[in-house]
Residue frames as a rotation matrix with the C-alpha (Angstrom) as fourth column:
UNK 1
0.883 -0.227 0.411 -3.76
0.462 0.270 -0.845 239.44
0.081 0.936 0.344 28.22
UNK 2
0.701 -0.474 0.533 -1.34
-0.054 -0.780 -0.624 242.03
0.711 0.408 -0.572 28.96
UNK 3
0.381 -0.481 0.790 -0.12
-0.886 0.056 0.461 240.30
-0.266 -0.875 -0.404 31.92
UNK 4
0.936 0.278 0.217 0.61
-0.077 0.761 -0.644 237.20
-0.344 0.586 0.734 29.70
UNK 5
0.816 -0.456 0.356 2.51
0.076 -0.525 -0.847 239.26
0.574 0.718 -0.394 27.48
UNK 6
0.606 -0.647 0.464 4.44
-0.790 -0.417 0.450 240.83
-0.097 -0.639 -0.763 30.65
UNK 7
0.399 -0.551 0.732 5.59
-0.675 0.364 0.642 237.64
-0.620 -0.751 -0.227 32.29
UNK 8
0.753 -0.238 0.613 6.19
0.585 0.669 -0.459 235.53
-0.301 0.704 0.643 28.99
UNK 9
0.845 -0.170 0.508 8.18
0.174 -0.809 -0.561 238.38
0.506 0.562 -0.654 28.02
UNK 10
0.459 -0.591 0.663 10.35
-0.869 -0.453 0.197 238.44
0.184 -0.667 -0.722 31.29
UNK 11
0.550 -0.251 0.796 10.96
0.011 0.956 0.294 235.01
-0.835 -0.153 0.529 31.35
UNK 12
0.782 -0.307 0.542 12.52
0.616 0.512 -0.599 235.58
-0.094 0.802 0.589 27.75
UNK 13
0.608 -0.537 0.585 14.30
-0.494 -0.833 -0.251 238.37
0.621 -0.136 -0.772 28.50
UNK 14
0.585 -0.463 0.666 15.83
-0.810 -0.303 0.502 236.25
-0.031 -0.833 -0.553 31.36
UNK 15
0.408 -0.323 0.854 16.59
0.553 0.832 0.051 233.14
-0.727 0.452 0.518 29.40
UNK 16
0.511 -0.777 0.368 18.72
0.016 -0.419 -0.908 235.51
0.859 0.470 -0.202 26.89
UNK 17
0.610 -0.451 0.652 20.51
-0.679 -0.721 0.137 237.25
0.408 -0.526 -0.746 29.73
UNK 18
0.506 -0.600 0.620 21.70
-0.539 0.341 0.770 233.85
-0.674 -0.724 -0.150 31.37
UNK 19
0.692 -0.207 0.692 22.42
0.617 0.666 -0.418 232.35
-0.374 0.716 0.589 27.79
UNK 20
0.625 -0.538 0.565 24.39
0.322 -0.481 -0.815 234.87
0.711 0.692 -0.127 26.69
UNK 21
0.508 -0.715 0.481 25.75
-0.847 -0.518 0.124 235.81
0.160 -0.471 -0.868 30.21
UNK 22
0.582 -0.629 0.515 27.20
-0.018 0.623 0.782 232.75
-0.813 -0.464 0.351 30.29
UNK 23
0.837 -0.350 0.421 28.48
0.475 0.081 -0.876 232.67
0.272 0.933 0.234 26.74
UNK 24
0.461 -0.657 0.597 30.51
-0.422 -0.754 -0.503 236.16
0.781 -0.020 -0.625 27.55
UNK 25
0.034 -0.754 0.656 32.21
-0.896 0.269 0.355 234.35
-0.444 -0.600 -0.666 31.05
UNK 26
0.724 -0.429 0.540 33.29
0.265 0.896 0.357 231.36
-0.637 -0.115 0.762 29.22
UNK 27
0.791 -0.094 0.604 34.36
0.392 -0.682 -0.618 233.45
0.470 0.725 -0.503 26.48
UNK 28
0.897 -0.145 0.417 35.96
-0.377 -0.744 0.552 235.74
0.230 -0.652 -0.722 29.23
UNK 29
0.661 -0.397 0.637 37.47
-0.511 0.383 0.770 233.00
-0.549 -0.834 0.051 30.67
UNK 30
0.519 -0.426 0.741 39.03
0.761 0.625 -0.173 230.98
-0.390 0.654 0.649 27.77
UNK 31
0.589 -0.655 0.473 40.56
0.149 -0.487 -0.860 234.52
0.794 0.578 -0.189 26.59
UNK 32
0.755 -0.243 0.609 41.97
-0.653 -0.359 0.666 235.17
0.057 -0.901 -0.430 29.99
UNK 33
0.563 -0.553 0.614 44.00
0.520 0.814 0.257 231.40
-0.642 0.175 0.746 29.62
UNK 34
0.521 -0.541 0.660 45.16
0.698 -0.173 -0.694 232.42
0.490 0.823 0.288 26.03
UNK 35
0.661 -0.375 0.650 46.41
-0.077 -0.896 -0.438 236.04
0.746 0.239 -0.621 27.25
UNK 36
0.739 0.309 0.598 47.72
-0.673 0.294 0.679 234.51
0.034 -0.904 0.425 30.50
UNK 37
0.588 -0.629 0.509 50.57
0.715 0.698 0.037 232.46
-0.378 0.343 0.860 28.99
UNK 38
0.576 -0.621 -0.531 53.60
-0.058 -0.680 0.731 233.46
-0.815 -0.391 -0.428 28.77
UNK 39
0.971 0.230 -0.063 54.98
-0.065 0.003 -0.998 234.63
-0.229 0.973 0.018 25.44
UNK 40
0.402 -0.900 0.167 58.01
0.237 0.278 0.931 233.33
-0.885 -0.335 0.325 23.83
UNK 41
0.606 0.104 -0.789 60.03
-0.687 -0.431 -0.584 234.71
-0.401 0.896 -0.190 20.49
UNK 42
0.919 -0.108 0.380 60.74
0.275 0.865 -0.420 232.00
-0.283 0.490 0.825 18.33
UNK 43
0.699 -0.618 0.360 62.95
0.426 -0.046 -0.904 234.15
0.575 0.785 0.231 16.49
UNK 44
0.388 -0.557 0.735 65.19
-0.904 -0.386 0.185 235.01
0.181 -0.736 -0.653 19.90
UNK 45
-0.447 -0.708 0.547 66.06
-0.895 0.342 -0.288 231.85
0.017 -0.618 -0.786 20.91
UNK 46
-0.501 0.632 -0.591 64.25
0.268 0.763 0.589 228.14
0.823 0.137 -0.552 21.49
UNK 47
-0.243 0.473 0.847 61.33
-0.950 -0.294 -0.109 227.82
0.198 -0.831 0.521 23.75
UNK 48
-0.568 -0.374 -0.733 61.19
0.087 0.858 -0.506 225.17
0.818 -0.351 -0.455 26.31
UNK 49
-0.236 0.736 0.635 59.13
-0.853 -0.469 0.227 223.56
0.465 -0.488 0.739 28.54
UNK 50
-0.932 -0.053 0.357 57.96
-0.275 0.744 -0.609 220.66
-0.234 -0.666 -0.708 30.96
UNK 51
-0.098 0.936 -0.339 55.20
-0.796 0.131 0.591 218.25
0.597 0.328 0.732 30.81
UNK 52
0.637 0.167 0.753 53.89
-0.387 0.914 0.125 214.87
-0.667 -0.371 0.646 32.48
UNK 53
0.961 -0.084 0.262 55.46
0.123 0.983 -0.136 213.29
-0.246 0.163 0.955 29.51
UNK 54
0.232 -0.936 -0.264 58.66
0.957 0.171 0.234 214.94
-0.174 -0.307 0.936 29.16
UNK 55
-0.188 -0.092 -0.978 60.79
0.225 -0.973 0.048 218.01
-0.956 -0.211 0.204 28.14
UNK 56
0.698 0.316 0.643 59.71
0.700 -0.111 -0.705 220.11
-0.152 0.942 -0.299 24.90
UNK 57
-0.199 -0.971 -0.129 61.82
0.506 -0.215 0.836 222.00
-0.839 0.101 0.534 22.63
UNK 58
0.501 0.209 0.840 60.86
0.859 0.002 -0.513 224.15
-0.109 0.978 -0.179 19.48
UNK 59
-0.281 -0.495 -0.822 63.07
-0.005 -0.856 0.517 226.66
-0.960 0.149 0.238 17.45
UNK 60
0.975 0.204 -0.090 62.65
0.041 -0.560 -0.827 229.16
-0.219 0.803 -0.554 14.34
UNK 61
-0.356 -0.594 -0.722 65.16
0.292 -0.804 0.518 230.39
-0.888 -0.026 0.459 12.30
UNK 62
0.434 0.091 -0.896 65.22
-0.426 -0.856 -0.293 232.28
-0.794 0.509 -0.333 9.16
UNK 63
-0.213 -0.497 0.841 66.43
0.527 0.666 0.527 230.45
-0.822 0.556 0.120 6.08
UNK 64
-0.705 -0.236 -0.669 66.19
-0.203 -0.836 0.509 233.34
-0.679 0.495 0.542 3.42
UNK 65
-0.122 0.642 0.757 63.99
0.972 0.232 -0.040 233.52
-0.201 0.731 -0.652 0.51
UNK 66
-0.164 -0.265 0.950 63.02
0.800 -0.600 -0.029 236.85
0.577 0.755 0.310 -1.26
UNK 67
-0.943 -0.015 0.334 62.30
-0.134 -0.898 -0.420 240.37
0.306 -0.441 0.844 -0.35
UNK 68
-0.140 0.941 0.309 58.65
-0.885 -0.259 0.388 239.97
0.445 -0.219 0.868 -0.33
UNK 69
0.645 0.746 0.169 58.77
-0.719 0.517 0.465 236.42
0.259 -0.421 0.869 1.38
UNK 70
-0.456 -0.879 0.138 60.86
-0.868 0.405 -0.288 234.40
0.197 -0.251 -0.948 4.00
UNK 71
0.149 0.268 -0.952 61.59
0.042 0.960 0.277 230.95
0.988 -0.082 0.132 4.27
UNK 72
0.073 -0.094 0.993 61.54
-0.941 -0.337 0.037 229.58
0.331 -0.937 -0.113 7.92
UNK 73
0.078 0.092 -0.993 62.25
0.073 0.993 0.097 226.21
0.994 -0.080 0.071 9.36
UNK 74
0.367 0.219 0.904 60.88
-0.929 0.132 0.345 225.10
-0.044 -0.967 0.252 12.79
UNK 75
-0.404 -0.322 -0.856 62.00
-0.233 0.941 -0.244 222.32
0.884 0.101 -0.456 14.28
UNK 76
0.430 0.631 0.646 60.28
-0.760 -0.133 0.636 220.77
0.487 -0.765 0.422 17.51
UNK 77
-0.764 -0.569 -0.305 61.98
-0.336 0.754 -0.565 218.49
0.551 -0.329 -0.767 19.95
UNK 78
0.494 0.832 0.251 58.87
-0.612 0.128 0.780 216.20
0.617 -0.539 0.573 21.55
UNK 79
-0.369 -0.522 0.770 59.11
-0.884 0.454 -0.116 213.97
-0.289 -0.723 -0.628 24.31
UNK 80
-0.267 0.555 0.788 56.94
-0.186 0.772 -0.607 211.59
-0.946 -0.308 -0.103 22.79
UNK 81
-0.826 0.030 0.562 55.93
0.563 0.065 0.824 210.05
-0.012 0.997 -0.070 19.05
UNK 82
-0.431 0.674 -0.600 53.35
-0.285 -0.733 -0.618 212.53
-0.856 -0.095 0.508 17.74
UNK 83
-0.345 0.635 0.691 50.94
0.858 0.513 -0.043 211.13
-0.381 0.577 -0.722 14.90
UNK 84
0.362 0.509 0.781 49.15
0.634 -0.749 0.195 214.08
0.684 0.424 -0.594 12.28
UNK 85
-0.246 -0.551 -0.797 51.73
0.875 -0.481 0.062 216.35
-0.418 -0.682 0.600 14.00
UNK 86
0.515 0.364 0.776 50.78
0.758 -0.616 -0.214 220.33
0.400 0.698 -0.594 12.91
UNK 87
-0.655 -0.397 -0.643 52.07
0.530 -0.848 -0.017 223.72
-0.539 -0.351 0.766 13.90
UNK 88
0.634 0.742 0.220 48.88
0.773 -0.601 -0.203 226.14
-0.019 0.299 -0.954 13.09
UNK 89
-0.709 -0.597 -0.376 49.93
0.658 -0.752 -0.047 229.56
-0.254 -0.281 0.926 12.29
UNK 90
0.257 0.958 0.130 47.59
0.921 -0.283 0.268 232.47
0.293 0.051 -0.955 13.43
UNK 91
-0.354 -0.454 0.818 47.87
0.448 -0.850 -0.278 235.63
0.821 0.268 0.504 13.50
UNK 92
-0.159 -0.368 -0.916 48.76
0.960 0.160 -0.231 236.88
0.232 -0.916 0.327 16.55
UNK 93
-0.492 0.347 -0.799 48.39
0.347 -0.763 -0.545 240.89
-0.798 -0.546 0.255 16.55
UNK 94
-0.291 0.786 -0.545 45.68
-0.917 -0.392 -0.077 240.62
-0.274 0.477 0.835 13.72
UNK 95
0.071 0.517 0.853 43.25
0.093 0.848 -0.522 237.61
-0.993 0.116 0.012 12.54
UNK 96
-0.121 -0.063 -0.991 44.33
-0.901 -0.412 0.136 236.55
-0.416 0.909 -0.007 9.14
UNK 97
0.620 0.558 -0.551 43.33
-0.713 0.693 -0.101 232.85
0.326 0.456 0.828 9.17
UNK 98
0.637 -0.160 0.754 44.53
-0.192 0.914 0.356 229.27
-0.747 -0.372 0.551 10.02
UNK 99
0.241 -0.584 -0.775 47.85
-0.753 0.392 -0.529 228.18
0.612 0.711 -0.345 7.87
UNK 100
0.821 -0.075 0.566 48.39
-0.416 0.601 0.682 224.85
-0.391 -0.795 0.463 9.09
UNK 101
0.296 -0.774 -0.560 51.84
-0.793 0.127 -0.596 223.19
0.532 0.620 -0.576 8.35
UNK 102
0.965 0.077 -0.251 52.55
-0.040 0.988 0.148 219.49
0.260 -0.133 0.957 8.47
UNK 103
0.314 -0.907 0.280 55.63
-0.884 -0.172 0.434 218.43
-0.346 -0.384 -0.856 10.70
UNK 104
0.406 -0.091 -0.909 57.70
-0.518 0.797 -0.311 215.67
0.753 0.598 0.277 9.40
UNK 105
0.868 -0.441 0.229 59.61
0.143 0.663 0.735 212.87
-0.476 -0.605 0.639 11.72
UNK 106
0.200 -0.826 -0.528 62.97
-0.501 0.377 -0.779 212.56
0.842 0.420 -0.339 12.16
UNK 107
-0.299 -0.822 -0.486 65.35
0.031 0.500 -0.865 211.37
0.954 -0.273 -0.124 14.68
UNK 108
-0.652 -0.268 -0.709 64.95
0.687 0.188 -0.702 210.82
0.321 -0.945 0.062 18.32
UNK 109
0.185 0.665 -0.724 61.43
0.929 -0.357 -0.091 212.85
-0.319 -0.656 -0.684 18.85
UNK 110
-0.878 -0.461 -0.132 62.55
0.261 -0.691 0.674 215.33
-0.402 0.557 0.727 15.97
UNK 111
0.313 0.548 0.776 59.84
0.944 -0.092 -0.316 216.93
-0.102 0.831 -0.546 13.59
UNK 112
-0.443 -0.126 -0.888 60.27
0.001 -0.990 0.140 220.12
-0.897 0.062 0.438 11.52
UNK 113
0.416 0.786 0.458 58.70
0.850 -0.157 -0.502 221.85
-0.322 0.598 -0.734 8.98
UNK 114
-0.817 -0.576 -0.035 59.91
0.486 -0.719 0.497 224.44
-0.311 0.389 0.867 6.06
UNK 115
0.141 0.931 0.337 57.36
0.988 -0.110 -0.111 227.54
-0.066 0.349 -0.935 5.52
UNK 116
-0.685 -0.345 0.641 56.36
0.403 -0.913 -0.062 230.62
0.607 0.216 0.765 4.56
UNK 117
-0.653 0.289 -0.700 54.82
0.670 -0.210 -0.712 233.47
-0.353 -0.934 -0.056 6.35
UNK 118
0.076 0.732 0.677 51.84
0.957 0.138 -0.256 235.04
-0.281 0.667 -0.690 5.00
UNK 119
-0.818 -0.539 0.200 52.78
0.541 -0.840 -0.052 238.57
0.196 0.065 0.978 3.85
UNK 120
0.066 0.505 -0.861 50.69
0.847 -0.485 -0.219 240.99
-0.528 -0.714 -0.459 5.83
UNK 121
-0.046 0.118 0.992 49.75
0.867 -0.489 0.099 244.16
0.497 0.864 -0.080 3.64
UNK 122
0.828 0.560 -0.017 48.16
0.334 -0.469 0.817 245.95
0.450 -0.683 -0.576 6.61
UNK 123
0.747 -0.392 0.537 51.00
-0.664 -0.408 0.627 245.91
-0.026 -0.825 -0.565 8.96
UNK 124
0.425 -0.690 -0.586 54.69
-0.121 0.598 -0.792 244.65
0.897 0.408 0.171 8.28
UNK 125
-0.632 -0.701 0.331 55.10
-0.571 0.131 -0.810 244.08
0.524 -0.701 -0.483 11.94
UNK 126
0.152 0.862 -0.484 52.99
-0.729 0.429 0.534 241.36
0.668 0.272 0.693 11.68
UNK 127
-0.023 0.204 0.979 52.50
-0.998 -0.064 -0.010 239.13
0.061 -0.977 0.205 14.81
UNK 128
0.052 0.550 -0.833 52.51
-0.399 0.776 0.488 234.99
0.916 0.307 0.260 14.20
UNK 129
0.054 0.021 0.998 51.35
-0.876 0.482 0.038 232.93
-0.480 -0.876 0.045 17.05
UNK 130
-0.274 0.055 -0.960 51.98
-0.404 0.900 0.167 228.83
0.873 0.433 -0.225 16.29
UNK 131
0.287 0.464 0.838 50.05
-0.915 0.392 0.097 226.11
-0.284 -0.795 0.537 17.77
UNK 132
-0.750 -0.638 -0.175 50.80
-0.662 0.728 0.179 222.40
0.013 0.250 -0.968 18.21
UNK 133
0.066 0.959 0.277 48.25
-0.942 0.151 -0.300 220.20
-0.330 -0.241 0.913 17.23
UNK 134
-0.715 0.014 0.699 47.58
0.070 0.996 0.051 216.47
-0.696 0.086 -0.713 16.78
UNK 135
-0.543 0.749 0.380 45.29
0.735 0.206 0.646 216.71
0.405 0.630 -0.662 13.41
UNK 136
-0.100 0.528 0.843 42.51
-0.129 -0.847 0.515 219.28
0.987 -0.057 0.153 14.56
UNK 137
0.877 0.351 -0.328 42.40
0.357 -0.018 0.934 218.30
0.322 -0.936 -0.141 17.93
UNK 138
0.507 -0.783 0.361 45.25
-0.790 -0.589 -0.169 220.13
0.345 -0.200 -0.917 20.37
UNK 139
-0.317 -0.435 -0.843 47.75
-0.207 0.899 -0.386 218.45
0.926 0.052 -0.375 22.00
UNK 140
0.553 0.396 -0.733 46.66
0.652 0.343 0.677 216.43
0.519 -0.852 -0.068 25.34
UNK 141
0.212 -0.083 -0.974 49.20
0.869 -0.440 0.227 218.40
-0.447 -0.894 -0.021 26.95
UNK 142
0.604 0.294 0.741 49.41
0.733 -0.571 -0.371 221.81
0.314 0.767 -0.560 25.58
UNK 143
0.016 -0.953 -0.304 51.86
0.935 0.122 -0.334 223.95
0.355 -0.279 0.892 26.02
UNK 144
0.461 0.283 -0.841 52.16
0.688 -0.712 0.138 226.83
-0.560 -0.643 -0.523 28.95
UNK 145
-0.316 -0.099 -0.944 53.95
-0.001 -0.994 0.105 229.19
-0.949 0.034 0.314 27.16
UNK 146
0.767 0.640 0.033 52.71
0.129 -0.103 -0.986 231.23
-0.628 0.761 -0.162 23.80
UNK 147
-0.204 -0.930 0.305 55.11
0.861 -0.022 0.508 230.52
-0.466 0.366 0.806 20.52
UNK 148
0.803 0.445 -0.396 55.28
0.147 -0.793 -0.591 233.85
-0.577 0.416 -0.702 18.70
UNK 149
-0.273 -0.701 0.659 57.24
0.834 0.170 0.525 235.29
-0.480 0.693 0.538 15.68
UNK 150
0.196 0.462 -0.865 57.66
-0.199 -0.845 -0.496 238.61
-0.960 0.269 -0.074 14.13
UNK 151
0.376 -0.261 0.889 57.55
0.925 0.157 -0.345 237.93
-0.049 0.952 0.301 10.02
UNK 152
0.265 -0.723 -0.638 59.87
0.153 -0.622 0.768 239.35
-0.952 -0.301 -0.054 8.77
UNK 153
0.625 0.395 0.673 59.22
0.680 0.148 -0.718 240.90
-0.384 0.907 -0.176 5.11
């Protein structure tokens, strides 16, 4: 009975360990990508980049609004038409949730988007990372470097 116990007991003990040790290296690995990319400040300058399907282009600036909350307008230069374009904004040196913001079309592989940044209580040198997404799915190619932004409150 007690040898039952034993080896049922090791067998579960080793079917956690490889379920969860794999969990923690994909885990590992998928933060290692994210941290791994090279980080660009929106609000310095545009960031630019290469794909298969052409060159990308996206800038921030600062378009005023009150003390307790700027306005920003992004613009993205794609290389390609982009359907349920987004720009996610996540918080970059705390987790304060998903703000997604629809990009509109314009000209020639234009989209942009006016928004606010969420005011950060915690810490007014609040971090924003933005992603580009197609609707909830990323884009096919995704883009090597990380956009960042300090809000500025």
């Amino acid at each position: 009975m007690f040898r039952t116990i034993a080896v049922v007991g090791v067998i579960a003990g080793l079917i956690l360990i490889a379920f969860f040790g794999a969990e923690g290296l994909r885990n590992d690995q998928e933060h290692t990508t994210e941290t791994s990319k090279h980080a660009c400040d929106l609000l310095a300058g545009p960031c630019e980049w290469e794909t298969a399907s052409g060159a990308w282009q996206v800038r921030l600036e600062m378009v005023g609004g009150s003390s307790a909350e700027a306005d920003y307008q992004l613009t993205v230069d794609a290389p390609a038409s982009q359907s349920r374009f987004l720009a996610v904004l996540r918080g970059e040196s705390m987790y304060m949730g998903e703000y997604p913001v629809p990009l509109k079309p314009g000209a020639d592989g234009q989209y942009s988007a006016r928004f606010s940044a969420p005011l950060c209580t915690e810490d007014a040198a609040m971090i924003w990372r933005i992603e580009l997404q197609n609707g909830q799915e990323p884009l096919p190619e995704p883009s090597p470097i990380k956009l960042i932004f300090q809000a500025q409150h």
